[in-house]
C-alpha positions, 0 to 999 in steps of 0.5 A: 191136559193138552189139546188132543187129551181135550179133543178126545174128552170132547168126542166122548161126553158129547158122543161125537166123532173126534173130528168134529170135536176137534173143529168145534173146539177150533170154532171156539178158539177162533171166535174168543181169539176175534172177540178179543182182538177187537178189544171185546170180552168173553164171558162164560158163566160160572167158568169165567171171563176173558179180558183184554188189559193193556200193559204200559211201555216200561224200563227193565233189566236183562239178568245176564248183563244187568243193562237197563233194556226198554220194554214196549207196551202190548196187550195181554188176555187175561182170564178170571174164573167164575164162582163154579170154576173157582169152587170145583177147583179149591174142593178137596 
């Protein structure tokens, strides 16, 4: 499902105009974005949890040429899902 798949799904089940489905999925996006920016996190029962982990700067190797390359430190979202998620997901 991409975004448009999702805006359209939206639109249907909450009755809405795809256009207002569209901004209020923009609304969500933006504000989980924020949260996360500032270091927060954003929990959503029984769907999941947004965190921000922070990955140590390391040594790696480029495939092609085998060079030793230095790769920085950065931050990454990472997402664990709720007990519902994880259950609707693993029924057969």
């Amino acid at each position: 499902m991409n975004k448009s798949e999702l805006i359209d799904a939206i639109a249907a089940d909450a009755g809405i105009s795809k256009g207002a489905a569209k901004k209020a999925l923009e609304s969500f996006v933006e504000h989980v974005s924020g949260a996360l920016s500032k270091g927060g996190r954003v929990s959503l029962v029984g769907f999941g949890s947004f965190s921000v982990s922070s990955r140590a700067a390391r040594e790696g190797r480029n495939p092609q040429t085998g060079d030793t390359i230095s790769i920085a430190a950065k931050n990454v979202v990472k997402f664990k899902p709720g007990a519902e998620l994880e259950t609707q997901v693993n029924t057969k």
